[in-house]
N, C-alpha and C positions, 0 to 999 in steps of 0.2 A: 249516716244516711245509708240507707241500705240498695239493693239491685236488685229489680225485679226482671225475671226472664224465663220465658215458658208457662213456669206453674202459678203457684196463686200466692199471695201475701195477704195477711185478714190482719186487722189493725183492731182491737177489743176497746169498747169504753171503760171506765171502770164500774159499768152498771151491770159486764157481763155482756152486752149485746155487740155484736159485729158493729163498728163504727162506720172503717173504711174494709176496701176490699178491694186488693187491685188483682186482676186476670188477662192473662196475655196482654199488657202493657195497657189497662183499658180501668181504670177508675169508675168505683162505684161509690157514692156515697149516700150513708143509710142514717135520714136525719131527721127529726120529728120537727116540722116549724108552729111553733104558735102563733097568730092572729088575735090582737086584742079587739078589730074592729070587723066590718062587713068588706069596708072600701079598703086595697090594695095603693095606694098612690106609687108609681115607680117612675114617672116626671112626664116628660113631652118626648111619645116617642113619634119621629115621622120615617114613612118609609116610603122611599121614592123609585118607582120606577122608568121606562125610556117613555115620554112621549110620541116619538115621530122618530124616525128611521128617514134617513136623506142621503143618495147615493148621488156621487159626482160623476161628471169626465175625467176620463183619463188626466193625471197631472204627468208633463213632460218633465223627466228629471237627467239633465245632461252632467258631464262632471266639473261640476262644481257643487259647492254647499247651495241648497235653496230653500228658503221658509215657506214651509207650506200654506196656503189659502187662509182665511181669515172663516173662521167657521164653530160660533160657540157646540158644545156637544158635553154630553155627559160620560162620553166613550171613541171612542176612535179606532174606526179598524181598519187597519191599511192591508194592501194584497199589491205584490208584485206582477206584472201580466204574464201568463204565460208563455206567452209570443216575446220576450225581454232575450237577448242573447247574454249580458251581463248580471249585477246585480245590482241592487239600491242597498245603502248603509240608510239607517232612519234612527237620528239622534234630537237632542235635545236642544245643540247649539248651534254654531256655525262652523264649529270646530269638525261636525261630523265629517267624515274621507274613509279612505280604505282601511282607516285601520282605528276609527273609533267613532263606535254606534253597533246596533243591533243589523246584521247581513238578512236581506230578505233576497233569494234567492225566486228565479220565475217561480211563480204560482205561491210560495212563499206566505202568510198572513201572520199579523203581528197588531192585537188589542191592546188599546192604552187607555187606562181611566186617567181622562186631561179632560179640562174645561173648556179648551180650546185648541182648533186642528191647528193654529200658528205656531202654537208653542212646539211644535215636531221640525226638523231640519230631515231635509233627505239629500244624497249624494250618491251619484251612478258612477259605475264603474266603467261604462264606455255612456255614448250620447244615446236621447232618444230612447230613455228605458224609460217604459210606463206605470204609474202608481195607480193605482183602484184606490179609492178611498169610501169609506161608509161613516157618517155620523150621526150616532145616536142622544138623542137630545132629549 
């Protein structure tokens, strides 16, 4: 296996014609496809984007572990409030505290693709710190 870096590496078929070609770390590949038919079949693609956008009140999060609101969503975006003197850890379990989870500090924001806002734990570093929450469904 060889290292590419900077300049260019050209990879020959045996037909003579440039195959592959990699440049500044960036893959090109030079390939003739044949088509026996008209129709392509490449299966069941769906592509889903957010329906509805749903913003909460403030959630009160004092220090202890607390599971957030019951709330299906395709995304989840939490924000610390900027007015927070401390900050929120926002984890997975119950186990979140100061020293495991993701720190959102005031103003702070942090997107989760979750199916659900329950499934998040949050835990304040003093009482009385507010969570913003946004769910995209």
């Amino acid at each position: 296996m060889s290292s590419v870096s900077g300049g260019s590496t050209i990879i020959v078929d045996k037909d003579g014609g440039d195959a592959v070609t990699v440049t500044d770390s960036r893959l090109d590949v030079n390939a003739a496809i044949t088509i026996a038919s008209d129709a392509i079949d490449i299966g069941d693609i769906e592509v889903l984007g957010h329906g509805a956008v749903t913003s909460s009140d403030f959630i009160d999060i004092d220090n202890t572990s607390e599971q957030l609101p019951t709330g299906a969503c395709k995304e989840l975006i939490l924000q610390a409030d900027d007015a927070n003197t401390g900050y929120i850890m926002i984890g997975s379990s119950t186990d979140v505290d100061a020293d495991n989870g993701i720190k959102l500090n005031a103003g702070d924001v942090l997107t989760l693709p979750v199916t659900n806002r329950n499934l998040m734990w949050a835990w304040g570093s003093d009482a009385d710190q507010k969570l913003r929450t946004m769910i995209l469904t």
